[in-house]
Each structure stands twice: as C-alpha cells, then as structure tokens.
C-alpha positions in Angstrom: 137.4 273.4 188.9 137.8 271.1 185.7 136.1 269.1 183.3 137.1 265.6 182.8 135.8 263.0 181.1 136.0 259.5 182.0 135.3 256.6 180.0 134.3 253.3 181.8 133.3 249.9 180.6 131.1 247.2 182.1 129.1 244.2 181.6 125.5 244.0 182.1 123.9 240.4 182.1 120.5 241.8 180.7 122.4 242.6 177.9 124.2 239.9 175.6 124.0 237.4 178.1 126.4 239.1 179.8 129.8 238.7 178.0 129.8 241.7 176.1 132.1 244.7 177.2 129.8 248.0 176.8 131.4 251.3 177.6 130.0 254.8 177.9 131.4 257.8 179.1 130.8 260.6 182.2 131.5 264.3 182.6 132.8 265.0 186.3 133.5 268.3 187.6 136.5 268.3 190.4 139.7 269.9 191.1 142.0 267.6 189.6 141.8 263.4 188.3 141.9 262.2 191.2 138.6 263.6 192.9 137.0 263.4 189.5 137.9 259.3 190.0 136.7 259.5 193.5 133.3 261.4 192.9 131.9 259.1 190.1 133.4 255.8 191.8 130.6 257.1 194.7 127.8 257.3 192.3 125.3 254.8 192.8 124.9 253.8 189.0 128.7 253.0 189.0 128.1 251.0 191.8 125.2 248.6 190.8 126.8 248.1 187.0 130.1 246.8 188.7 132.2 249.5 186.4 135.5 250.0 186.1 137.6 252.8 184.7 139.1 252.8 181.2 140.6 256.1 181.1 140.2 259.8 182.6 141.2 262.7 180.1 141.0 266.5 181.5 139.2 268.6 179.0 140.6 272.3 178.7 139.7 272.7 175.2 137.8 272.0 172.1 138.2 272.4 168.8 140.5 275.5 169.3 138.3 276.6 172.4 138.7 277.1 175.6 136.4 275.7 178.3 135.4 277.8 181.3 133.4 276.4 183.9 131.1 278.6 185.7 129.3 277.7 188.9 125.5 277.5 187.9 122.4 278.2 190.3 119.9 277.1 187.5 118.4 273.5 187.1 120.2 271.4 183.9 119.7 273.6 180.9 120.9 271.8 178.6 119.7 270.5 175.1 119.4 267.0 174.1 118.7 266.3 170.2 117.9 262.3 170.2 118.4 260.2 166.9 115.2 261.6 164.9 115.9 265.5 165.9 119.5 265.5 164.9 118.4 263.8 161.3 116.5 266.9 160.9 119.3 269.1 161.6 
C-alpha cells in the first residue's frame, strides 16, 4: 500500500457567499492513484461539498525519509497540536 495525498478544492455557500474557491487536502491509503481517487471520491464528505480534484501526489518520502506504512490494529493515535499548542512549542 501507499500514501497519497490529494488536494481538492470546493465551494461552500455558507462561506463567502459562495464564490470563493477553498481547498484542503486528504491522506488516502491504496495501492496505486487510481483507487486512492476512487476511495475518497466515495466518501460522504466529498460528496455533500460537491469537490473536485486538484491534484494527487504519491508520498514515498520526506525530507530524506522514507515512508513505511504498516497495517495498524489500534484506534487513531495520532497527535494533533492546534494553533495555541504549537505557539508553545
């Protein structure tokens, strides 16, 4: 399995009255871009914000690292540090 990353854009009429572009970006796990396209296209939050793909980019390494993946049993562990925490950093 890979990681991809896939940025997507949409517009949201609560926001800006609607004519504003926002984008934001998701981390799929899948075999290759195609299913990684397929899985979050299925997703119902993709769904009910109308939003379209910008761009897919496979992510093998970072910063001179290599990613593994590694199927987990465990609930989400990870770590979030929101705007105030990460000040304090």
């Amino acid at each position: 399995m890979k990681l991809f990353m896939i940025h997507v854009g949409f517009y949201d009429p609560a926001l800006g009255e609607g004519i504003y572009e926002f984008h934001t970006n998701y981390f799929v796990v899948a075999s290759d871009p195609k299913s990684a396209k397929k899985e979050l296209m299925s997703r119902d939050e993709f769904k009910s914000k109308k939003m379209h793909i910008d761009g897919i980019k496979e992510i093998n390494q970072v910063d001179g690292y290599d990613i593994s993946l590694n199927k987990s049993n465990q609930s989400n562990e990870n770590q979030t540090f929101d705007y105030d925490k990460s000040k304090t950093l």
